[in-house]
RODO-2510 file (C-alpha; in nm, 4 decimals, decimal comma):
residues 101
     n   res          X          Y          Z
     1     x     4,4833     0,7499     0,6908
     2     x     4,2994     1,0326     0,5982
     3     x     4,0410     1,2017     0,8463
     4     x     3,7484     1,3849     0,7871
     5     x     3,5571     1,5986     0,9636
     6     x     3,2341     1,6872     1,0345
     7     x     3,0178     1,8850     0,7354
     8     x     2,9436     2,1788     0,8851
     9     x     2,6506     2,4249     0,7892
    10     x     2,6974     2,8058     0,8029
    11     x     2,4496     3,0279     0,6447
    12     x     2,4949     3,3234     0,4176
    13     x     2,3359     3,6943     0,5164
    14     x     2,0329     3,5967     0,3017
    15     x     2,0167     3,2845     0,4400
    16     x     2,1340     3,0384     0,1894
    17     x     2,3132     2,7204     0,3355
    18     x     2,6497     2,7082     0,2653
    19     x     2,8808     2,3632     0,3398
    20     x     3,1855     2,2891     0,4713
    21     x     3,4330     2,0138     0,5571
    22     x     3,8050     1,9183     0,6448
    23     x     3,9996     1,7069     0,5407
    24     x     4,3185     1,5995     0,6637
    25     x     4,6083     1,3500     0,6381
    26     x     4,8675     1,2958     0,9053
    27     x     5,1213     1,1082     0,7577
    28     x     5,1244     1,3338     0,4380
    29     x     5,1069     1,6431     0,6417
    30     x     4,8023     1,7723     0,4064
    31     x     4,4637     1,9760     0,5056
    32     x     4,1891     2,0755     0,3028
    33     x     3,8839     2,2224     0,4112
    34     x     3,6340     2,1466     0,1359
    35     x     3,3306     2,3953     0,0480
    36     x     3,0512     2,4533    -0,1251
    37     x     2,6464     2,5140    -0,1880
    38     x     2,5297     2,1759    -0,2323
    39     x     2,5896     1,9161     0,0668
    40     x     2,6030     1,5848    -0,1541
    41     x     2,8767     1,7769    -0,3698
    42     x     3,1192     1,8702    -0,0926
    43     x     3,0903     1,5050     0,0941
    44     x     3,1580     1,3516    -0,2647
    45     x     3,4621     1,5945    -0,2821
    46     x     3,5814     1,5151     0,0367
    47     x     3,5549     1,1641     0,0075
    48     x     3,7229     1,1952    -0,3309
    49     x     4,0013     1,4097    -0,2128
    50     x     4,0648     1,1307     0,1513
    51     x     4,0737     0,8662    -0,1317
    52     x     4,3276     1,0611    -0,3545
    53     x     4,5556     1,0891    -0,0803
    54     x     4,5095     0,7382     0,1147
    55     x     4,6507     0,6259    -0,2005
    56     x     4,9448     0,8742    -0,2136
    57     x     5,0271     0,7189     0,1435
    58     x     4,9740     0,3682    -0,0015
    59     x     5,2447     0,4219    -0,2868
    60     x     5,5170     0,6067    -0,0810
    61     x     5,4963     0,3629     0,1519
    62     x     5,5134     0,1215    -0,0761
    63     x     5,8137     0,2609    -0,2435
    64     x     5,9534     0,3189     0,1281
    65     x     5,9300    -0,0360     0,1860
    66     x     6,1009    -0,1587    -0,1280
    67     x     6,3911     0,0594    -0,0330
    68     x     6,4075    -0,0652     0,2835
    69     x     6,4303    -0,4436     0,1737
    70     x     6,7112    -0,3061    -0,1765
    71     x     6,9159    -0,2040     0,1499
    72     x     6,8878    -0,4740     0,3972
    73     x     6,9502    -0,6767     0,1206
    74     x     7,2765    -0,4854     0,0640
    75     x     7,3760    -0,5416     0,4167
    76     x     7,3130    -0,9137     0,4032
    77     x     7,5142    -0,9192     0,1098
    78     x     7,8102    -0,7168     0,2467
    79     x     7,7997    -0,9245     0,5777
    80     x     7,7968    -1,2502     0,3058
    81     x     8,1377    -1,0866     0,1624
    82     x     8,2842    -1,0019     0,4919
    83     x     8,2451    -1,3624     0,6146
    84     x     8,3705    -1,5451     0,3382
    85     x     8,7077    -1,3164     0,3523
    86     x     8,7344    -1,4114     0,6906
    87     x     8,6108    -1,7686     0,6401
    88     x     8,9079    -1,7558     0,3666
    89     x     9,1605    -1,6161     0,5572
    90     x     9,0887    -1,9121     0,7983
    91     x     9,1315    -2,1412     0,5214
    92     x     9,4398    -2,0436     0,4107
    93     x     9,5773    -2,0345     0,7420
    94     x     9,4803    -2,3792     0,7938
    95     x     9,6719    -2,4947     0,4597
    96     x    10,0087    -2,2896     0,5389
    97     x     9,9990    -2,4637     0,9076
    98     x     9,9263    -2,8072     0,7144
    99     x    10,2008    -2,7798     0,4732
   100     x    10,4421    -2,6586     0,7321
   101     x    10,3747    -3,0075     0,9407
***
């Protein structure tokens, strides 16, 4: 999830406000500090920007989790194979030792 910090409010040498706030995203490894004259403009970008990549997150882990479940399903199908040779070889063995009685 993203994170966002706290607007800040620094002031210029004439004394005009001036705006400022991170934003950051763990899992994504992303940081953006966000600034700018009016207050409403750089929470709406900062919200905007959270957003953007809370739903970056969203889709790779969505994709992440699809590829997990394409190769456990390959597994369970591998282990499927294995078994039935070995359920097969079983089989067969049991019909040689029959036919030999």
């Amino acid at each position: 999830m993203s994170r966002l910090g706290a607007l800040r409010t620094t002031y210029t040498a004439k004394g005009l406000p001036r705006y400022e706030r991170e934003v950051t995203h763990g899992e994504l490894s992303k940081y953006q500090l966000i600034r700018g004259t009016d207050a409403n403009v750089v929470n709406a970008r900062s919200h905007a920007k959270a957003t953007e990549w809370d739903l970056a997150w969203a889709k790779r882990a969505a994709a992440d989790a699809r590829r997990q479940e394409r190769e456990d399903a390959a597994r369970d199908v591998e282990a499927k194979k294995a078994n039935a040779v070995e359920r097969t070889a079983e089989a067969v063995s049991a019909i040689e030792s029959l036919q030999a009685i």
